[in-house]
C-alpha positions in Angstrom: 47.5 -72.0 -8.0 47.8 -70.8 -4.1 50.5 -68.4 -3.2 52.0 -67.1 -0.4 52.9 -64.0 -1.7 49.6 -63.0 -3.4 46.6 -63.5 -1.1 43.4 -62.6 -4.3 41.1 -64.0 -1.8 42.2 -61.5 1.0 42.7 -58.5 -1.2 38.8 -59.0 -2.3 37.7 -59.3 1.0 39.5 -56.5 2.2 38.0 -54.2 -0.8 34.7 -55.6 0.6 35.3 -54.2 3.8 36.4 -50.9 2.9 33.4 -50.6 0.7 30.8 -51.2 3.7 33.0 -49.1 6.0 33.0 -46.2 3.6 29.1 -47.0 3.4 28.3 -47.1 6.9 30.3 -43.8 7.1 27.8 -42.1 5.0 24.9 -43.1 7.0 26.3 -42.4 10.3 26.9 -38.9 8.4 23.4 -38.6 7.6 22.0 -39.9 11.0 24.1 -37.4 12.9 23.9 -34.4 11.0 20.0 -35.4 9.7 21.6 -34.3 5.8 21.9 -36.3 2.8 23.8 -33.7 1.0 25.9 -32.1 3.8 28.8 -30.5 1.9 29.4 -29.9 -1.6 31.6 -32.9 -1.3 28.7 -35.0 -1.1 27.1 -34.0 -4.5 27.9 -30.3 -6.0 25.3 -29.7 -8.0 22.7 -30.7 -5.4 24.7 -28.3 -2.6 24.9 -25.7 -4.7 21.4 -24.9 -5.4 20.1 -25.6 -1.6 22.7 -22.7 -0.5 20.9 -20.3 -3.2 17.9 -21.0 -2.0 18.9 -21.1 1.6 20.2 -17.8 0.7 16.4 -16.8 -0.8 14.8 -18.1 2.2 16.5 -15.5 4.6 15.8 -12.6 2.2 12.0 -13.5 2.0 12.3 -13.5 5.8 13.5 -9.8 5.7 10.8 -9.3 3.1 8.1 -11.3 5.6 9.2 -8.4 8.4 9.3 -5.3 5.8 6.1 -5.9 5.0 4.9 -6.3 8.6 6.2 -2.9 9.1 4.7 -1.4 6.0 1.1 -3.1 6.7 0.9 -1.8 10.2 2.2 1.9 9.1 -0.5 1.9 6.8 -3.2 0.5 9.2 -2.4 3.2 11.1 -2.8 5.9 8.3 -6.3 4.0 7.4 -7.5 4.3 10.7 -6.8 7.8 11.5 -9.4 8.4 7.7 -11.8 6.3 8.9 -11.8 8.5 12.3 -11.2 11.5 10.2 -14.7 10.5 8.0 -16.6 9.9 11.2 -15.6 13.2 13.0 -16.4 15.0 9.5 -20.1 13.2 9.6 -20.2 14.3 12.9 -19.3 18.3 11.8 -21.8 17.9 9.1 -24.7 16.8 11.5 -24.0 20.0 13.0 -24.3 22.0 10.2 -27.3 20.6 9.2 -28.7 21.7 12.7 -27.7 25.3 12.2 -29.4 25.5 8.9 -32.5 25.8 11.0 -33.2 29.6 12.4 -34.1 28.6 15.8 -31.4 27.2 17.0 -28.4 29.0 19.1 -25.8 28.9 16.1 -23.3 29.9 18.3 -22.9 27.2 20.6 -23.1 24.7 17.1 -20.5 26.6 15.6 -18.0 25.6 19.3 -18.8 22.1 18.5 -17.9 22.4 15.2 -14.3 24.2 16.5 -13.9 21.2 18.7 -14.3 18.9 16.0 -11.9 20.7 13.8 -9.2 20.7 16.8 -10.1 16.9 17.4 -9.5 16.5 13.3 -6.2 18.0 13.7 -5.0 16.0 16.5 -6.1 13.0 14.9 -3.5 13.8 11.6 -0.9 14.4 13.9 -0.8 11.5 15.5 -1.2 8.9 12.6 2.2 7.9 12.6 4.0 4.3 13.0 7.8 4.7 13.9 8.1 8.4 12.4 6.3 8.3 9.0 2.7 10.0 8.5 0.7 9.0 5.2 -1.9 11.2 6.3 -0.6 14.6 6.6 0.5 15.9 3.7 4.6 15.4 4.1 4.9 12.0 2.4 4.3 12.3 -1.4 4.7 7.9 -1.2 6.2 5.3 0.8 7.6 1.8 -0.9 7.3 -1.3 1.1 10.0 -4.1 0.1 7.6 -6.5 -1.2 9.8 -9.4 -3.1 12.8 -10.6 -4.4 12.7 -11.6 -8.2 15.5 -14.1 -9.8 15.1 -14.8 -13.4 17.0 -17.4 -15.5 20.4 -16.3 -15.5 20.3 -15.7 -11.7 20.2 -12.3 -11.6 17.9 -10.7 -8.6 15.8 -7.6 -8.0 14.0 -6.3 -5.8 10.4 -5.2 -5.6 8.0 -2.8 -3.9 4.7 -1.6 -3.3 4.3 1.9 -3.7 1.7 3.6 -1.1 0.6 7.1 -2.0 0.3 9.3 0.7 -2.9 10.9 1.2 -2.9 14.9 2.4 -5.6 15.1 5.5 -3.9 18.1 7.0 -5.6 21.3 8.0 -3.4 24.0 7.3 -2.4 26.5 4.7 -6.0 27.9 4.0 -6.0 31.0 2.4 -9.5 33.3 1.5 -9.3 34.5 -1.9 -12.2 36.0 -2.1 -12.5 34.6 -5.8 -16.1 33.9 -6.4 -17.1 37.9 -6.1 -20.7 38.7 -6.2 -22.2 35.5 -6.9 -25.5 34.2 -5.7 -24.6 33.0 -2.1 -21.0 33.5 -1.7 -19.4 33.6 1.6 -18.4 36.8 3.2 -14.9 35.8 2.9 -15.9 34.8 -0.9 -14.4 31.2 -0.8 -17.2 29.6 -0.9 -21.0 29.6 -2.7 -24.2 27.5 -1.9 -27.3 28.4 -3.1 -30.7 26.3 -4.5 -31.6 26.1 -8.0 -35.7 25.5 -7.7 -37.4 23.3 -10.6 -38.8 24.4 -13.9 -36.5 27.8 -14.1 -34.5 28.5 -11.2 -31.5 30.2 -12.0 -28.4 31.0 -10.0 -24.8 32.1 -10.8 -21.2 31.6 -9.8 -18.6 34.6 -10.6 -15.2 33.7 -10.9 -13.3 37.4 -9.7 -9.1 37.9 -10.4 -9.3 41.5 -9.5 -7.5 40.5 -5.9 -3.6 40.6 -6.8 -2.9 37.3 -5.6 -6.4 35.8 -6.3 -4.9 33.1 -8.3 -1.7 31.1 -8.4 -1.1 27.8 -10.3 -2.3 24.4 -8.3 -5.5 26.9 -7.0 -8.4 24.7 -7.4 -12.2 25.2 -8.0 -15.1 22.6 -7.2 -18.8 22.8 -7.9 -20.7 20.1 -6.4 -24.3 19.8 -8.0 -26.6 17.8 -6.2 -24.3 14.7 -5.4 -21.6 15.1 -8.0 -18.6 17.4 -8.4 -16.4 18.5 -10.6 -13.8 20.9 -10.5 -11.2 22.8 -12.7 -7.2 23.3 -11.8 -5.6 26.5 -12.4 -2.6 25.8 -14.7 0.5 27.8 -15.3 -0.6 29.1 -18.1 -4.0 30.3 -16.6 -2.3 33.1 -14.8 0.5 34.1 -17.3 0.4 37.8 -18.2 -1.4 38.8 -20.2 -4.2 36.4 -20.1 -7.6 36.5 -18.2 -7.8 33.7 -15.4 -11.0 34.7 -14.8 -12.4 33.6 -17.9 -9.8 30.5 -18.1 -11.2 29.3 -15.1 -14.7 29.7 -15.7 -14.5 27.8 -19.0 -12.4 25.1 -18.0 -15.3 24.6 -14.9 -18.1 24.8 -17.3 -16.5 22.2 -19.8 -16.0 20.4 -16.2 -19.6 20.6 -15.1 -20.8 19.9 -19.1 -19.1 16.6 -18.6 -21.0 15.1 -15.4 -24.0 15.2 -17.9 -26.9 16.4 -15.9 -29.9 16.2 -17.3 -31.8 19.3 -17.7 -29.0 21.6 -16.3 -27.7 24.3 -18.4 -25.1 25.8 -17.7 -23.9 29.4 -20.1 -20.6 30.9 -20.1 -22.0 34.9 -19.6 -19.3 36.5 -22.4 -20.6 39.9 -21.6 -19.2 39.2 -17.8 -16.3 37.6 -17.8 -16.1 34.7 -15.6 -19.8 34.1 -14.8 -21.4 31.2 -15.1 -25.2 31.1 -15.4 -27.2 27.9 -14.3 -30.8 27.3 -15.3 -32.6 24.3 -13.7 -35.3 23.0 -16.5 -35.5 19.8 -14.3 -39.0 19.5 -12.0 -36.3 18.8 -8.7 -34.6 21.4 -6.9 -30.7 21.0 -7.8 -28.3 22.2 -4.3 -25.2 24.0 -6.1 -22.3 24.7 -3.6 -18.8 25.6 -5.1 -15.3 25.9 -3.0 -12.6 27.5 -3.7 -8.6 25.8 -2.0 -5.3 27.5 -2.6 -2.7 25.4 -3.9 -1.2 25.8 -0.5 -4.2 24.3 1.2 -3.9 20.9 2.7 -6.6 18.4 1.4 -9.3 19.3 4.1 -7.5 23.2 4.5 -10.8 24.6 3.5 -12.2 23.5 6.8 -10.8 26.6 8.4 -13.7 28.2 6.2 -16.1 26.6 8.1 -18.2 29.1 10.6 -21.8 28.2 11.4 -22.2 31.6 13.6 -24.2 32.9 10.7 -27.1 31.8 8.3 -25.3 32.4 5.4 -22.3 30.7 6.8 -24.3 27.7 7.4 -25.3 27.7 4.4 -22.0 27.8 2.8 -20.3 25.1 5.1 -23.2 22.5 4.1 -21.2 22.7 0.3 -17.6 22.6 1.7 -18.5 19.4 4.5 -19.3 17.4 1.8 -16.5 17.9 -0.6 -14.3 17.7 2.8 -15.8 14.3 3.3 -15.2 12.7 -0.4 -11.8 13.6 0.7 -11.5 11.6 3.6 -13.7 8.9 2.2 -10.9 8.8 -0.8 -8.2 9.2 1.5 -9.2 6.1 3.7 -10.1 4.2 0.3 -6.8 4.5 -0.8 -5.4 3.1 2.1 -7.4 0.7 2.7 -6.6 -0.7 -0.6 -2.9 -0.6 -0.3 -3.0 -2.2 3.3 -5.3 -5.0 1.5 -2.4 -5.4 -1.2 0.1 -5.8 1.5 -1.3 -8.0 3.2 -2.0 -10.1 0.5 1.7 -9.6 -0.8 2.5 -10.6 3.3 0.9 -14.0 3.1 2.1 -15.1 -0.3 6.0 -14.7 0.6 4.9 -16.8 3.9 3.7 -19.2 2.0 6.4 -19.2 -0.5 8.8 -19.4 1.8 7.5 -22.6 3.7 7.5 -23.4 -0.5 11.4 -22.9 -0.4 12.6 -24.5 2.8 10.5 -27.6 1.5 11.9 -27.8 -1.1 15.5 -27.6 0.2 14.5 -30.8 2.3 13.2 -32.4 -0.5 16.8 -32.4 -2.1 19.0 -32.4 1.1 17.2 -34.1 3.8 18.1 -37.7 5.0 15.3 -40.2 4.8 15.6 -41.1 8.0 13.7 -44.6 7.9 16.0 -45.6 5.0 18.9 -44.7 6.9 18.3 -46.7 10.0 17.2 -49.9 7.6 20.4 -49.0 5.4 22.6 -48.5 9.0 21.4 -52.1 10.3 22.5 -53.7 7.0 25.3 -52.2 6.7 26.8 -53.4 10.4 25.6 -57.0 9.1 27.6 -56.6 6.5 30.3 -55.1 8.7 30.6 -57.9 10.9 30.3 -60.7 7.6 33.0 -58.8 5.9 35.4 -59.2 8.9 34.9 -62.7 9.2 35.7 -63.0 5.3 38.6 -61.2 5.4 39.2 -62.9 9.0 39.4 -66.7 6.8 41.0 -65.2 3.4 43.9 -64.6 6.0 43.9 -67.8 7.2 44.1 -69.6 3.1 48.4 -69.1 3.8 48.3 -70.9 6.8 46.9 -74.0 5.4 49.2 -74.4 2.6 52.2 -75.2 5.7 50.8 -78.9 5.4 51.9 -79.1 2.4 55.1 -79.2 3.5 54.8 -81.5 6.5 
């Protein structure tokens, strides 16, 4: 049955047409704005996720800069340690020399000063854009290193926590703690003296009769041979009433019992309190230096103790140099280990990034080889369509014979 009135034929073509207009609209789309998924329009769920991890991406960029920061402020910190070591190597090539009699200890004991002043300078200028990990005034320092999102979408951040290592100079106080013992300084903050093999003896005497001799965070170190170990003076170590003397001297003892020594004995002397008696029954000489830092010192503060003008004070600055240089050697350890960490941290959100905006491609992206196929089919189809619909109009026109 034809009619005049419905045209089926035209309707379908026309429905055609629409159909590869509205396609070739969507590839044009894509070609133009290189997108698949351009607005949430064009698939919701697919949108949605690509603008939360869009939203990722630039955080992890922060995070790529933070950690830039926080790697080179460290670097800088590491450095000035490494320095630091090297001029305290240097110092303690000089005391060796002035262990020696004939030598002018005087003009030693300048280049020690210098060294010292070049030590100081070096702390003070270890700092990247106003912090300092080196001198004392920064406890820690947290780099933004991540951003975590669990399950439910909920995100928090991360850091890496850098301890701050205390290099300064200053706050040295003489105490005059160790008393009489066997080669105590004359400002009796330091000991050194030689324990010979097969029965040498020697003694460290731990003296509280100054009023202020100890305060809580005061710390002793004996180094024995190439080992140290050292004792804390608590709170409860100079509460009245009590004897920090013999506090002290025990805790150091149970200190020095624990490095395990072989052939060392070491005697709390009960009879004198706060005396320690060592006894070498070993065949070696055993070096025996001890050090004594306020709690106010900075970590290399007993360097102001260092004077090489004298025998004696040679001899006691040979003990103190290489406690001072553990320090440093720590110190720069530390570091170096954080700035490692870092930069390991640095290189994974670099990566995980490139990760990320990959992935947003992967889901938003036009293929654009399948467009251009998709594009010249389409226009085919385009131009077929029209002449469909171009003839389905026509179908009225012939039924006017009818009625010739």
């Amino acid at each position: 049955m034809s009619s005049i009135l419905t045209n089926n034929s035209a309707m379908v073509a026309l429905q055609t047409l629409k159909s590869i207009n509205t396609g070739l609209s969507d590839v044009q789309n894509q070609i133009s704005t290189g997108k698949k998924v351009s607005s949430a329009k064009d698939n919701s769920a697919v949108w949605a996720i690509s603008k939360v991890m869009e939203s990722d991406v630039k955080g992890f960029k922060a995070i790529s800069d933070s950690l830039s920061l926080g790697e080179a402020s460290v670097s800088v910190a590491r450095q000035a340690s490494e320095t630091i070591t090297d001029l305290l190597t240097e110092m303690k090539g000089k005391i060796v020399a002035a262990q020696e009699d004939n030598v002018d200890r005087t003009k030693i004991n300048a280049d020690v000063t210098a060294l010292k002043e070049q030590i100081d300078s070096v702390v003070s200028a270890a700092q990247f854009n106003g912090l300092n990990l080196v001198d004392g005034g920064t406890a820690s320092a947290d780099i933004l290193s991540s951003l975590d999102r669990d399950n439910t979408g909920a995100v928090t951040a991360s850091s890496i926590t850098v301890t701050g290592q205390d290099l300064s100079t200053g706050g040295y106080l003489t105490n005059d703690v160790f008393g009489s013992s066997t080669g105590t300084s004359a400002a009796g903050d330091t000991v050194a003296f030689f324990l010979d093999g097969a029965g040498g003896t020697g003694d460290i005497i731990i003296d509280d009769s100054a009023a202020s001799a100890f305060a809580a965070g005061d710390k002793v170190s004996v180094r024995i041979g190439d080992q140290t170990a050292s004792y804390t003076v608590t709170d409860d170590d100079v509460l009245a009433g009590n004897a920090p003397s013999d506090l002290v001297a025990i805790g150091l003892k149970n200190a020095i019992d624990s490095l395990g020594i072989a052939d060392l004995v070491v005697n709390y002397d009960s009879a004198n309190p706060g005396q320690l008696d060592f006894v070498n029954n070993a065949t070696d000489d055993i070096t025996v230096g001890a050090q004594f830092t306020n709690a106010g010192s900075g970590g290399l503060g007993a360097m102001a103790g260092i004077n090489v003008s004298t025998a004696i004070g040679a001899t006691n600055a040979l003990a103190t140099i290489e406690t001072l240089i553990d320090t440093s050697i720590d110190a720069a350890a530390a570091l170096g280990s954080s700035e490692k960490r870092i930069a390991t941290q640095g290189d994974f959100i670099s990566g995980l990034t490139d990760s990320l905006v990959t992935g947003i491609g992967t889901m938003v992206d036009a293929d654009m080889e399948a467009a251009s196929a998709r594009l010249q089919a389409l226009q085919v189809q385009q131009q077929l369509g029209v002449q469909s619909l171009s003839i389905a109009n026509q179908g009225p026109q012939a039924l006017l014979s009818l009625f010739r």
